[in-house]
Every structure is written in C-alpha cells, then in structure tokens.
PyMOL CGO cylinders between C-alpha atoms (Angstrom):
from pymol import cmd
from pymol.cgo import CYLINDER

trace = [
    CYLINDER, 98.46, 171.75, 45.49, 95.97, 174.30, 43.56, 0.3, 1, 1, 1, 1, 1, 1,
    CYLINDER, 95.97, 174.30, 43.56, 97.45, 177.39, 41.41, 0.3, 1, 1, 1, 1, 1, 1,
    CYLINDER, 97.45, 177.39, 41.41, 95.11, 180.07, 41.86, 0.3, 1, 1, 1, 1, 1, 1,
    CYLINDER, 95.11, 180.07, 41.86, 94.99, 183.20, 39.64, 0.3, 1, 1, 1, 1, 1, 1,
    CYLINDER, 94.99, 183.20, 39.64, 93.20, 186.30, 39.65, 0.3, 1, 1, 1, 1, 1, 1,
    CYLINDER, 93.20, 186.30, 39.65, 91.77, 189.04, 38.09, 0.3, 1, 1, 1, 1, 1, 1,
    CYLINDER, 91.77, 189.04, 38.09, 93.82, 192.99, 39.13, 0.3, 1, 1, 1, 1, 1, 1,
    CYLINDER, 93.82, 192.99, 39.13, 91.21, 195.69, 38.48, 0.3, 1, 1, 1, 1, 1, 1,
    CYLINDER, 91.21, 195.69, 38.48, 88.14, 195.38, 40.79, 0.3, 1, 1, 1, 1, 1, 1,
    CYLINDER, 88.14, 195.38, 40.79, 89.32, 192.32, 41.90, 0.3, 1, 1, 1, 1, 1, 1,
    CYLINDER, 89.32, 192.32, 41.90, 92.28, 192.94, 44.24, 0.3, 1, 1, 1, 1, 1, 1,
    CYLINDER, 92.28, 192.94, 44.24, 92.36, 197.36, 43.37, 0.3, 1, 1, 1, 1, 1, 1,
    CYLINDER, 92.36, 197.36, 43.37, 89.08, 199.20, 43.22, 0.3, 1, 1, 1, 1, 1, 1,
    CYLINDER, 89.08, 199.20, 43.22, 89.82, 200.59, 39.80, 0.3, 1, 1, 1, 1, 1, 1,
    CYLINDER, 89.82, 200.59, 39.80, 86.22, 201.36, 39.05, 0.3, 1, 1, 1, 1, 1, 1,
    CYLINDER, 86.22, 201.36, 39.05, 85.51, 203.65, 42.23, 0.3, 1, 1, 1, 1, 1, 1,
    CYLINDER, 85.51, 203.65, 42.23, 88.49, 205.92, 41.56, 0.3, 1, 1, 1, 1, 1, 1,
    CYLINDER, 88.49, 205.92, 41.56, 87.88, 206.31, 37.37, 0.3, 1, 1, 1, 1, 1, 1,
    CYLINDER, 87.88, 206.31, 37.37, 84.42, 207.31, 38.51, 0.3, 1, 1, 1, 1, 1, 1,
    CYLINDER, 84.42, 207.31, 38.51, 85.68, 210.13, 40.83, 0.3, 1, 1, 1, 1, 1, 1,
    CYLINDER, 85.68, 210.13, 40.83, 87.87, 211.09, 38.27, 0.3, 1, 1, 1, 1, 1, 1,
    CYLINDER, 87.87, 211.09, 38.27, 85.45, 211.72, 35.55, 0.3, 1, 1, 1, 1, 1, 1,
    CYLINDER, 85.45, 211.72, 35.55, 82.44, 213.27, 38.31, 0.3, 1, 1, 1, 1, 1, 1,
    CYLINDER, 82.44, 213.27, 38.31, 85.38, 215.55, 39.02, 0.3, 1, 1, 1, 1, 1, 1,
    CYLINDER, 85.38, 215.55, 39.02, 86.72, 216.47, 35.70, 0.3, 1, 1, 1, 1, 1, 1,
    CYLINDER, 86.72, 216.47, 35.70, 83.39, 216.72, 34.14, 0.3, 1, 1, 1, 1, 1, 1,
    CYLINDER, 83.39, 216.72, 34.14, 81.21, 217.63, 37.02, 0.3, 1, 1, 1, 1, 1, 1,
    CYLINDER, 81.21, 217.63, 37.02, 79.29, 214.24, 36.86, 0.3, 1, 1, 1, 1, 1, 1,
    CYLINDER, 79.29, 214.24, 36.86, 77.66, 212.28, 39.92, 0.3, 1, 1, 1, 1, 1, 1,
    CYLINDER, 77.66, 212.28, 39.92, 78.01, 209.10, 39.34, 0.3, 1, 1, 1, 1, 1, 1,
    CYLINDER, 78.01, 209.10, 39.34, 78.50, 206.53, 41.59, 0.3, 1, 1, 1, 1, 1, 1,
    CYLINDER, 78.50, 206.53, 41.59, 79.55, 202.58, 41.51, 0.3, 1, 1, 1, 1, 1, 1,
    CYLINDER, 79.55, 202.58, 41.51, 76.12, 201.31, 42.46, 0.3, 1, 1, 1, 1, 1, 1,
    CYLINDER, 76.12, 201.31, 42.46, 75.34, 203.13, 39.09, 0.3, 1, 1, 1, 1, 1, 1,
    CYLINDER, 75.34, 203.13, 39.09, 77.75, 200.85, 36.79, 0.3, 1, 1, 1, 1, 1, 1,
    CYLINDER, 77.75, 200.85, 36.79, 75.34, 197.93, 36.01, 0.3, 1, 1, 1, 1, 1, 1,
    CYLINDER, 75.34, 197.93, 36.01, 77.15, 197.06, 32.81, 0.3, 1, 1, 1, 1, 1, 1,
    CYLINDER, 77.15, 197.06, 32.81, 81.48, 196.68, 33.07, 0.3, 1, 1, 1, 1, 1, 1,
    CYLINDER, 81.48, 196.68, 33.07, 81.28, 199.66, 30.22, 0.3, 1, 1, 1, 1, 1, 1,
    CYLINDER, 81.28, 199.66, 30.22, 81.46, 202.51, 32.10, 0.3, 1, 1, 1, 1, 1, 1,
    CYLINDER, 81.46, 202.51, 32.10, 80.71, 204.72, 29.25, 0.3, 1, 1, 1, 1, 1, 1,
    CYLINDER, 80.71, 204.72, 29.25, 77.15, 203.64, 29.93, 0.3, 1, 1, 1, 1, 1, 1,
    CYLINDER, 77.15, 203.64, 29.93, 77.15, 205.41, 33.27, 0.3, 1, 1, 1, 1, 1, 1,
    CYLINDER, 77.15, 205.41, 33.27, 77.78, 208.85, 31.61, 0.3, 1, 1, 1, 1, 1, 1,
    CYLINDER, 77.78, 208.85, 31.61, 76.22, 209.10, 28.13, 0.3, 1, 1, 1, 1, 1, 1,
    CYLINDER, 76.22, 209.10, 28.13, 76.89, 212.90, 27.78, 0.3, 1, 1, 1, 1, 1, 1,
    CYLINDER, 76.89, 212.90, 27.78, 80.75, 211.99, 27.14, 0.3, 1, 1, 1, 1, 1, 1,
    CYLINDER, 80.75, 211.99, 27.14, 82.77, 211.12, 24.01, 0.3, 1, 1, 1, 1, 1, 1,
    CYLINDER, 82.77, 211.12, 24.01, 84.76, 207.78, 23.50, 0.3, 1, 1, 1, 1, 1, 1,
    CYLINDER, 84.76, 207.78, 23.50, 87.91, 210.06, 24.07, 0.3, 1, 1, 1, 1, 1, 1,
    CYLINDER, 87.91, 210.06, 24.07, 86.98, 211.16, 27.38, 0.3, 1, 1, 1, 1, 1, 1,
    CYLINDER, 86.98, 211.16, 27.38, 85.42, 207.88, 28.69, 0.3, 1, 1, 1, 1, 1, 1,
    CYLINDER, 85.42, 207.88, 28.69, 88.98, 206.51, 27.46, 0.3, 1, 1, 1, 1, 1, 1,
    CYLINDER, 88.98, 206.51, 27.46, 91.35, 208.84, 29.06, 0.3, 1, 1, 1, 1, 1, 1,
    CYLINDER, 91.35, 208.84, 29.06, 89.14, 208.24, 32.28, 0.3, 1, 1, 1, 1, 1, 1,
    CYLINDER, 89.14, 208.24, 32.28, 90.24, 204.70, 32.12, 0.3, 1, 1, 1, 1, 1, 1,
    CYLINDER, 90.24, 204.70, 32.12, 93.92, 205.59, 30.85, 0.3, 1, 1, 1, 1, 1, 1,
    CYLINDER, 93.92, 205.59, 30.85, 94.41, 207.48, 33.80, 0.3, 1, 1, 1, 1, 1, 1,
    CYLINDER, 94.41, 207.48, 33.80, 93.08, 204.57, 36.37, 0.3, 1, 1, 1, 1, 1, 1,
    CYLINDER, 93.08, 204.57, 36.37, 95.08, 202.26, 35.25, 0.3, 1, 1, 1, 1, 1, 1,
    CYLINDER, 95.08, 202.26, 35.25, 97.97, 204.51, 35.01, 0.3, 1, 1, 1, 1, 1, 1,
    CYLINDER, 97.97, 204.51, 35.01, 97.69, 205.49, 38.62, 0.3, 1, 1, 1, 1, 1, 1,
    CYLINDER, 97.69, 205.49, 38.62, 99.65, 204.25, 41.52, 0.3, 1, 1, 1, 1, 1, 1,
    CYLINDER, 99.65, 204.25, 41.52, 97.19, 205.38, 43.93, 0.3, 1, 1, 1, 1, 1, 1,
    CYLINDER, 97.19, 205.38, 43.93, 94.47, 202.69, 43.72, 0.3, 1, 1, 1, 1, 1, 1,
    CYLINDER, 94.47, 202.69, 43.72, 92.67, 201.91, 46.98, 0.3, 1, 1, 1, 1, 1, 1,
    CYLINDER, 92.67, 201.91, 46.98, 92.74, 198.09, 47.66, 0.3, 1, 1, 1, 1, 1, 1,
    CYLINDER, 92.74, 198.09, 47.66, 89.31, 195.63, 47.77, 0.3, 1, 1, 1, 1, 1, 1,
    CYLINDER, 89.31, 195.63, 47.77, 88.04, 194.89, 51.32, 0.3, 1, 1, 1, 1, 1, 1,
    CYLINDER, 88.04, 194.89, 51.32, 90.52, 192.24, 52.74, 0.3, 1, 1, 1, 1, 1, 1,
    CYLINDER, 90.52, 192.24, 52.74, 91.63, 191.41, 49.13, 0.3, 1, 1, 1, 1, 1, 1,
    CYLINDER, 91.63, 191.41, 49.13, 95.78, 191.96, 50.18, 0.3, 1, 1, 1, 1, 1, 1,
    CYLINDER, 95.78, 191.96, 50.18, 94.61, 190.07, 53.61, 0.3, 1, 1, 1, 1, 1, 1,
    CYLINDER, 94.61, 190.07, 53.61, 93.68, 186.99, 52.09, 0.3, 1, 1, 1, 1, 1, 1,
    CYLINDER, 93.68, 186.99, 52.09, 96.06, 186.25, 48.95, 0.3, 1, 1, 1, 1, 1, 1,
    CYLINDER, 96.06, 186.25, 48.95, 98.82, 187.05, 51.58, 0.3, 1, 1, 1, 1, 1, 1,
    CYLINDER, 98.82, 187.05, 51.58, 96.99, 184.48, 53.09, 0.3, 1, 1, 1, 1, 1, 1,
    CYLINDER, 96.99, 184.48, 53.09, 97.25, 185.71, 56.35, 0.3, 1, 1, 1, 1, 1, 1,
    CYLINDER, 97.25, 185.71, 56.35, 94.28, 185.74, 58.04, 0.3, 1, 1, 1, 1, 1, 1,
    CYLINDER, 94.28, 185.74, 58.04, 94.25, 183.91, 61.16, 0.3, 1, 1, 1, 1, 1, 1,
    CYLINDER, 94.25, 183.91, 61.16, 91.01, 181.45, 61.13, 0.3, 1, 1, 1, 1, 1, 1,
    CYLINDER, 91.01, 181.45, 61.13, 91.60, 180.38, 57.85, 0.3, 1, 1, 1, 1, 1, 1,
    CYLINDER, 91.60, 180.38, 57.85, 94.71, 179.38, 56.19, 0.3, 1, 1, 1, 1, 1, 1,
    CYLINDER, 94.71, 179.38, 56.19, 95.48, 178.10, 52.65, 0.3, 1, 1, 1, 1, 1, 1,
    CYLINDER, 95.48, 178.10, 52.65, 98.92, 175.85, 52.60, 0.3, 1, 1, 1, 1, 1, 1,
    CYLINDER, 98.92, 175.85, 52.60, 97.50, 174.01, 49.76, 0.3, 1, 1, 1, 1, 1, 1,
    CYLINDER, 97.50, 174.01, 49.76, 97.55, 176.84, 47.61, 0.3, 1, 1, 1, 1, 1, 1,
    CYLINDER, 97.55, 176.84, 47.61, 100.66, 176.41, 45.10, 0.3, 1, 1, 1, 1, 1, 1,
    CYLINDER, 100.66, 176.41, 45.10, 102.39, 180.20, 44.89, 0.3, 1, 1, 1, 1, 1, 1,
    CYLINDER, 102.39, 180.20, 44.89, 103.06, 182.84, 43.05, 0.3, 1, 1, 1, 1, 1, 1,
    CYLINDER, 103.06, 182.84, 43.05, 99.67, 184.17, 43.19, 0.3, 1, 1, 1, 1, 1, 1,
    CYLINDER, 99.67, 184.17, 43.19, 98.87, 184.63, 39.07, 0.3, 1, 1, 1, 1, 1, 1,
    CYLINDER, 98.87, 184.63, 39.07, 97.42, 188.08, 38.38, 0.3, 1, 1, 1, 1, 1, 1,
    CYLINDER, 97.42, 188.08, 38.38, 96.30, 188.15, 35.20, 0.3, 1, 1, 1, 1, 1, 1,
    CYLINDER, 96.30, 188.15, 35.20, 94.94, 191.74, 33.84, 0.3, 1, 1, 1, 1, 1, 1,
    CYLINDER, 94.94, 191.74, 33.84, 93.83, 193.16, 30.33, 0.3, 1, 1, 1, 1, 1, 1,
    CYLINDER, 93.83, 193.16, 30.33, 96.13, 196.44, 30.96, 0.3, 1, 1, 1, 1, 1, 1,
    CYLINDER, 96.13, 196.44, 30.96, 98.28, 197.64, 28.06, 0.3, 1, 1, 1, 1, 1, 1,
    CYLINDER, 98.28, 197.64, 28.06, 102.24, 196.76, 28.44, 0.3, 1, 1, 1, 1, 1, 1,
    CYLINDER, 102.24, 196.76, 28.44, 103.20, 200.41, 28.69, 0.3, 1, 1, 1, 1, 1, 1,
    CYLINDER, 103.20, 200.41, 28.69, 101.81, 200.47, 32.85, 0.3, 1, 1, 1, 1, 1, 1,
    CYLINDER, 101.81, 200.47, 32.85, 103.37, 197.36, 33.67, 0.3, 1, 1, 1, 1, 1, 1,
    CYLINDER, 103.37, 197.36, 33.67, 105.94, 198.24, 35.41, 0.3, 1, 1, 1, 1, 1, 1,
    CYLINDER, 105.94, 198.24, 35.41, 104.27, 200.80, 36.93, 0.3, 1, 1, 1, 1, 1, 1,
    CYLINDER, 104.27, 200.80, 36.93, 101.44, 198.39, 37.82, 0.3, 1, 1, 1, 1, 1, 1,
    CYLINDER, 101.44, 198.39, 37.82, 103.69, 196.06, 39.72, 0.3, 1, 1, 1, 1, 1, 1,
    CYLINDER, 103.69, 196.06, 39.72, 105.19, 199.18, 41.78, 0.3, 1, 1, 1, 1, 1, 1,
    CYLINDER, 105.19, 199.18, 41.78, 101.39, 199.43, 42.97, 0.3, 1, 1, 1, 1, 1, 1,
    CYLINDER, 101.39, 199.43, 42.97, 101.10, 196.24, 44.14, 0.3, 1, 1, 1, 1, 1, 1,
    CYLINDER, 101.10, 196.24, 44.14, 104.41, 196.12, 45.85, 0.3, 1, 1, 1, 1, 1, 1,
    CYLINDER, 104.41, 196.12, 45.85, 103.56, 199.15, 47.23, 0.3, 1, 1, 1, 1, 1, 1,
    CYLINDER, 103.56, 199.15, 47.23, 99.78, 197.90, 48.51, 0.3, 1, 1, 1, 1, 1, 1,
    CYLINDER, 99.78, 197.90, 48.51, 102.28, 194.36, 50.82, 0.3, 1, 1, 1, 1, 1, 1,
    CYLINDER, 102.28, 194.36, 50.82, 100.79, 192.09, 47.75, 0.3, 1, 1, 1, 1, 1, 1,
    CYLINDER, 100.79, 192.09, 47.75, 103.41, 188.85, 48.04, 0.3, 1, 1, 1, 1, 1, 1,
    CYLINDER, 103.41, 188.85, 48.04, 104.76, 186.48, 45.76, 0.3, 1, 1, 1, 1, 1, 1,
    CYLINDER, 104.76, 186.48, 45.76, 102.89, 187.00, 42.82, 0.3, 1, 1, 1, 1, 1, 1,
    CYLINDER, 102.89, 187.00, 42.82, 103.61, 186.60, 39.05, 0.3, 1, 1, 1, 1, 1, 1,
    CYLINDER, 103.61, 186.60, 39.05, 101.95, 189.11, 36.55, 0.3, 1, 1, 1, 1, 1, 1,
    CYLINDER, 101.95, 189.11, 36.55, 100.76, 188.74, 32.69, 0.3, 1, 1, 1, 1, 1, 1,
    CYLINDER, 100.76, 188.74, 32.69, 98.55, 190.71, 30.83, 0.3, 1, 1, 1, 1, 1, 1,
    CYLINDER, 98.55, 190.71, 30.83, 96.42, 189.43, 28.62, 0.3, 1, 1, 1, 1, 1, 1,
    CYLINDER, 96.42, 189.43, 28.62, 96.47, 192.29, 25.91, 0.3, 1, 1, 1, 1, 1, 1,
    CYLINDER, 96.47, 192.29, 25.91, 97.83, 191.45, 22.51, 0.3, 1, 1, 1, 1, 1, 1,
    CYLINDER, 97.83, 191.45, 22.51, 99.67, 194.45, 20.39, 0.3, 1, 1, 1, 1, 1, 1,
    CYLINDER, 99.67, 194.45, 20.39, 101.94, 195.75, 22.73, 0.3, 1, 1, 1, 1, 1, 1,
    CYLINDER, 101.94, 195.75, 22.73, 100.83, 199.18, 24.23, 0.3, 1, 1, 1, 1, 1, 1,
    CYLINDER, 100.83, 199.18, 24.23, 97.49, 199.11, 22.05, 0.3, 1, 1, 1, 1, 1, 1,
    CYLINDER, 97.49, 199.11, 22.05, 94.66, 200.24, 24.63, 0.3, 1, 1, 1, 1, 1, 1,
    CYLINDER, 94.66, 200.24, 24.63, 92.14, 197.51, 24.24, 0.3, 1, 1, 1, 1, 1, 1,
    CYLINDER, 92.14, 197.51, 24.24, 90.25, 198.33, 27.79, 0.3, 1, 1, 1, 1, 1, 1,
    CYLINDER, 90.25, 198.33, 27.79, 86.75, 197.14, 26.58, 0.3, 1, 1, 1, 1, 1, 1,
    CYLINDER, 86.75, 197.14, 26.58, 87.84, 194.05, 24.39, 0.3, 1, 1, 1, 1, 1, 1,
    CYLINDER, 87.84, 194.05, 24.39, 87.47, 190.97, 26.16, 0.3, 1, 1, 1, 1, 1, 1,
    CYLINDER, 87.47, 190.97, 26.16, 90.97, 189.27, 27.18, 0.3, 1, 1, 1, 1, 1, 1,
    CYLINDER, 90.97, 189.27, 27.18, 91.86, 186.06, 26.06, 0.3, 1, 1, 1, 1, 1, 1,
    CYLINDER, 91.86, 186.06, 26.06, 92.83, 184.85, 29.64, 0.3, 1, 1, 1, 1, 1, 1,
    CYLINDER, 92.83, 184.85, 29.64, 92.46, 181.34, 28.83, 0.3, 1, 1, 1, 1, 1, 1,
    CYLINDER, 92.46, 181.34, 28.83, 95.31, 181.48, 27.08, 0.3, 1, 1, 1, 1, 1, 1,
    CYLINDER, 95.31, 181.48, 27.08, 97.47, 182.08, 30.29, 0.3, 1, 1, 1, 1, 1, 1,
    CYLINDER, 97.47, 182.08, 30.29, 95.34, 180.36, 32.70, 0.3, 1, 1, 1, 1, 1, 1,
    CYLINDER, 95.34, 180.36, 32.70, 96.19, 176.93, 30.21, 0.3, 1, 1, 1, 1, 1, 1,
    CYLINDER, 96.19, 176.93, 30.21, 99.66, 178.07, 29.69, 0.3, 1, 1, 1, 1, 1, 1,
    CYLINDER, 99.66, 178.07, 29.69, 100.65, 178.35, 33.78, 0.3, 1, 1, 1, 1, 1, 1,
    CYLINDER, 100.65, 178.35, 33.78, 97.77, 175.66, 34.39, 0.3, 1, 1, 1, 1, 1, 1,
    CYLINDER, 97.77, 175.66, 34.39, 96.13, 177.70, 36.91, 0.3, 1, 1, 1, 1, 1, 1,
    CYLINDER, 96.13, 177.70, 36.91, 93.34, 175.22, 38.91, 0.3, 1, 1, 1, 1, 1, 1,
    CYLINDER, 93.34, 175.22, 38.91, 91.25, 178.52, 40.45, 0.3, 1, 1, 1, 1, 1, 1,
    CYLINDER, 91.25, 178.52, 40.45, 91.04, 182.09, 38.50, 0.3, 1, 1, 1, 1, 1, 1,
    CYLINDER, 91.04, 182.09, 38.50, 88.95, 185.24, 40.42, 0.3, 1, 1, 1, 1, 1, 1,
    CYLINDER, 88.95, 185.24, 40.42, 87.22, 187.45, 37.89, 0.3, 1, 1, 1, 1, 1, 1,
    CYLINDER, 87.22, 187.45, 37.89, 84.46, 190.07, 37.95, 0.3, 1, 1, 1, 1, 1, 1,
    CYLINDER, 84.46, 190.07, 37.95, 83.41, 190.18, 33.78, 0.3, 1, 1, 1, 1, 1, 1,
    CYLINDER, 83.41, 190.18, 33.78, 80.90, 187.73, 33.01, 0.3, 1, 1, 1, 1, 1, 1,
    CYLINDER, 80.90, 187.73, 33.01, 81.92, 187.28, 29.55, 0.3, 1, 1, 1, 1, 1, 1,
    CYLINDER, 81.92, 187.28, 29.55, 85.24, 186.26, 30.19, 0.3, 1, 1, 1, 1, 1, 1,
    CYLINDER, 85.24, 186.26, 30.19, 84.34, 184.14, 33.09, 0.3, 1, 1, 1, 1, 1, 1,
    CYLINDER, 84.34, 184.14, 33.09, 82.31, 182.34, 30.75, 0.3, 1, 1, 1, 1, 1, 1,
    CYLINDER, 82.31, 182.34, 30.75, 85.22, 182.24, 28.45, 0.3, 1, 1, 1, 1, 1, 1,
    CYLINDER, 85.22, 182.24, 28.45, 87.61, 180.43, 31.21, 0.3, 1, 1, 1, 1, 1, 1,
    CYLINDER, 87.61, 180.43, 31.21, 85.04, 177.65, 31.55, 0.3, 1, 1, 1, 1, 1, 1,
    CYLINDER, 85.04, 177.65, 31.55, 84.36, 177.09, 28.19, 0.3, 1, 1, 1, 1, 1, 1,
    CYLINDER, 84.36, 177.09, 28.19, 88.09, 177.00, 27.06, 0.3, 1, 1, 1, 1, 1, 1,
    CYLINDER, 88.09, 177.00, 27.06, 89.80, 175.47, 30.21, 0.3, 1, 1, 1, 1, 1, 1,
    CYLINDER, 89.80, 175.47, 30.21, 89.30, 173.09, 32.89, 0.3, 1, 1, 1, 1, 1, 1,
    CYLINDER, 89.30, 173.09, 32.89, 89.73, 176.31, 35.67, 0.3, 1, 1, 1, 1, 1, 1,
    CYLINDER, 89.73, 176.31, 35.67, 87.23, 176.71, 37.99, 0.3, 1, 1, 1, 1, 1, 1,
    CYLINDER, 87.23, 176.71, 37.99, 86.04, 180.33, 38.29, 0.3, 1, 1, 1, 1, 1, 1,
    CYLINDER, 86.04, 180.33, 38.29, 85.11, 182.48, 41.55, 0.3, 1, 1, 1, 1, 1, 1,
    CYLINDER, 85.11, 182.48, 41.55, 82.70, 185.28, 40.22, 0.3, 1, 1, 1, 1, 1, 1,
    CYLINDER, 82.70, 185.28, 40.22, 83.78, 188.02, 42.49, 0.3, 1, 1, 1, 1, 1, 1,
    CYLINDER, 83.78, 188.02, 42.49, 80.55, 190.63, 43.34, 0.3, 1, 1, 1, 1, 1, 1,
    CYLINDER, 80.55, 190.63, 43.34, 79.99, 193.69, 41.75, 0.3, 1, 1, 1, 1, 1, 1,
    CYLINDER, 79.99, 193.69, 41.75, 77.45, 195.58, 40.93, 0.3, 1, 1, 1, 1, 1, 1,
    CYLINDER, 77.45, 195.58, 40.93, 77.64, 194.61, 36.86, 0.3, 1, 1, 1, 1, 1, 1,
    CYLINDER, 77.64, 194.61, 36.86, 77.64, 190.82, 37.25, 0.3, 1, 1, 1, 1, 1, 1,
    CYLINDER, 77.64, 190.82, 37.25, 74.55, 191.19, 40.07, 0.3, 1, 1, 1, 1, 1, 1,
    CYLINDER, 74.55, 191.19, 40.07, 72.39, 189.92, 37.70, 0.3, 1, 1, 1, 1, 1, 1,
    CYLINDER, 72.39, 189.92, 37.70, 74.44, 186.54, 36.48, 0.3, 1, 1, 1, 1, 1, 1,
    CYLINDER, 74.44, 186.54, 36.48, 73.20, 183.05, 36.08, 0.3, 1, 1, 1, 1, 1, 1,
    CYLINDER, 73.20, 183.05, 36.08, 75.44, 180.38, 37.04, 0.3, 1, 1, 1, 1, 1, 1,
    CYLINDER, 75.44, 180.38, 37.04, 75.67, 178.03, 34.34, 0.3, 1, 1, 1, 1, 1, 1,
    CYLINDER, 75.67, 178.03, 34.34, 78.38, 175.95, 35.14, 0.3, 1, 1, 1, 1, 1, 1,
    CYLINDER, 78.38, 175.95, 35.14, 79.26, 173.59, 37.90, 0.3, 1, 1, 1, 1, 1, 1,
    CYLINDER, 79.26, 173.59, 37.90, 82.85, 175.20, 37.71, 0.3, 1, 1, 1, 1, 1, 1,
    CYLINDER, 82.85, 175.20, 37.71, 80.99, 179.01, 37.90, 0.3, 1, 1, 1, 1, 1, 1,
    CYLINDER, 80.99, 179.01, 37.90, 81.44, 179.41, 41.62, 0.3, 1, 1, 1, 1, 1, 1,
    CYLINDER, 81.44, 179.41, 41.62, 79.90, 183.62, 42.86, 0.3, 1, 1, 1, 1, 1, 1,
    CYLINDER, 79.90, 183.62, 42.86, 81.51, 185.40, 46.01, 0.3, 1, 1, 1, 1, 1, 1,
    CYLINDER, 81.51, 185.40, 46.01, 80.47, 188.48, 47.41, 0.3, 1, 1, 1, 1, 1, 1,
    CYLINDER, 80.47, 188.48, 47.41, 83.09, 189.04, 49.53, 0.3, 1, 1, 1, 1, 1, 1,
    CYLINDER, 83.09, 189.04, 49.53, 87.16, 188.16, 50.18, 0.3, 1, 1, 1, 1, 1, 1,
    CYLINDER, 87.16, 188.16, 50.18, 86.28, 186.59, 53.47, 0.3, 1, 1, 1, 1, 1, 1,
    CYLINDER, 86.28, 186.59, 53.47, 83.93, 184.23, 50.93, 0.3, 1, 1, 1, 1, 1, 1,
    CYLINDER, 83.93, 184.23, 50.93, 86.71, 183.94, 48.35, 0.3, 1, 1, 1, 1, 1, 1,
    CYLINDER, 86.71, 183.94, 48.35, 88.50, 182.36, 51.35, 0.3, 1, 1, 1, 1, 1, 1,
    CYLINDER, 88.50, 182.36, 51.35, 86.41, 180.18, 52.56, 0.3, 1, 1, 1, 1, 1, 1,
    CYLINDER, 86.41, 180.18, 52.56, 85.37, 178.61, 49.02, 0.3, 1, 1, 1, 1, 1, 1,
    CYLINDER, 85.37, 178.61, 49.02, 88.93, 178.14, 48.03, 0.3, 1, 1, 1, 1, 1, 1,
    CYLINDER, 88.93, 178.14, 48.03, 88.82, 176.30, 51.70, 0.3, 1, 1, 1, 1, 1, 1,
    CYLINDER, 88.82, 176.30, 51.70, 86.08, 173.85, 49.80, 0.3, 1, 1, 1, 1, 1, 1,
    CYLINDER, 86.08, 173.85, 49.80, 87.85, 173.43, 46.69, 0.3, 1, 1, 1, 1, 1, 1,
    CYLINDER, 87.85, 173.43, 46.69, 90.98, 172.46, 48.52, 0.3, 1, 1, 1, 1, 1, 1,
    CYLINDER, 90.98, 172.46, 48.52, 88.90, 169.98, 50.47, 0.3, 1, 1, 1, 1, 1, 1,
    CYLINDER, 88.90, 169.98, 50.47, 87.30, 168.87, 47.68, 0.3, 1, 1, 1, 1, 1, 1,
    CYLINDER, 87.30, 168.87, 47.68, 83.45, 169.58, 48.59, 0.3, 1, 1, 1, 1, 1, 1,
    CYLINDER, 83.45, 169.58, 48.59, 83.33, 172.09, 45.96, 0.3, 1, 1, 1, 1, 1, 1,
]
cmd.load_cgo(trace, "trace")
C-alpha cells in the first residue's frame, strides 16, 4: 500500500484564481491566471508594493471560500467510478506552506469542500511567521510520515522532494510550471485530476 500526499493551494483549492480577483478588484487590476507564469504573483502586477501583494495572499489563504480544482475532491475521495485506488494507504497527507494561525480555519474549508480522511501539516517553521514565497521544506514531512507519492505545483520544491527523498512527485499543471523539464525518473507531470488518477493507477501497478 502507497501513502500519497499532496500539495493544498492550487493543488486541491484554486487559491491563485481567487487572490487574483481580489487584488483586480481592490486595485482595479486585470489580471488573469493565464498571466501568472512565475508562482510569485507579485510579478503579475508590478505597480503594487510588497504590502499589498502580501495582504492579497493573507487574505486567500485566510478565506473559507476557496473554489475547489476540477475533480480534485472527486478523486482523493477516490470515488470516481472507472477508476478506483484501494491500494492507496489513507489519510490523504496535505501538506501546505500556510502560517499556523489559518489552520484551523483551513481544515474547516476542507471539511466544508466533502475532503475525507485526511491528515494536515504545514510546512512553515516560526509559528504564525508569513513565509508565503519561501520555499517549504516538505521533505521533511514527506520522510517523517514516509509518504510514497506527493502532488505539487512549485517546481523548486518538487525538485527539492526528489533530491531529498525517495517520493515520487506528480507535477500538477499550471500555468507557472508550463515550461518545466523533467529531470528525474521520479518527476512524473499531470495536467489534469482525471490524469493524477490514472498515473497513481501506474504507480500502483508498478509500470510507472
């Protein structure tokens, strides 16, 4: 049996979308999420200070109104009906670099979006000290709870997970990892739930 972990914001919640409304509606921008080519999103909006781009993401992740990804509740529910996943080990691991202080709130969201049996750590280190940029150190949990499978949408810390764990990754598509080489045999790129499903299908069967 496989532990698989994953990624929270733009992996299961579209985080990105909504702190891009917020700011085009606060400060009359027009972006867009096609726009965010980089996972900084103060590169989308160069007109606005570090405090604004920051309370912009302070407010995301604070929110318990985020819109789920595509089929992401579907499948880690696992309960799609052409595919299912018994060999998966549970609690579903969701690992995210939020700050302590929206935990609880953060698992009210989920509960509230039908996500199952999962178990939550954030990577963060300092307590409530808002690190949103800083690349977690999620190889730390992923050796800790030896998770076999981790989703993740930041190149960098993909990267990170190979090179400091034995976890394969699934690169999950968005528009600032487009561009990505794989350079691992463990590097595995999705652009879609439905293809999250069926590679974790492969990797239980041992093909991939």
């Amino acid at each position: 049996m496989l532990k698989l972990g994953c990624d929270l914001d733009d992996c299961i919640v579209d985080t990105s979308t909504w702190c891009i409304n917020w700011i085009n509606a606060r400060y009359n921008q027009t972006g867009r999420l096609e726009h965010k080519i980089s996972y900084d999103i103060a590169n989308m909006y160069p007109t606005l200070n570090k405090s604004q781009i920051k309370d912009a993401i302070f407010a995301a992740i604070s929110t318990t109104e985020l819109s789920p990804i595509q089929d992401a509740i579907k499948y880690l529910n696992n309960t799609n009906n052409h595919i299912k996943l018994p060999l998966l080990k549970l609690p579903l691991f969701v690992i995210s670099h939020r700050p302590e202080s929206v935990y609880i709130s953060t698992v009210r969201m989920l509960l509230k979006l039908g996500l199952k049996n999962f178990y939550m750590e954030f990577s963060q280190n300092g307590g409530d000290s808002f690190k949103a940029m800083s690349m977690p150190d999620k190889a730390k949990i992923i050796n800790k709870h030896r998770i076999d499978i981790f989703i993740e949408d930041r190149i960098d810390t993909a990267k990170d997970i190979i090179n400091k764990t034995e976890c394969t990754v699934i690169l999950f598509c968005r528009p600032w990892n487009s561009t990505y080489i794989k350079s691992s045999n463990r590097l595995l790129y999705a652009r879609s739930w439905q293809e999250i499903n069926g590679l974790l299908a492969l990797k239980l069967s041992g093909i991939v």
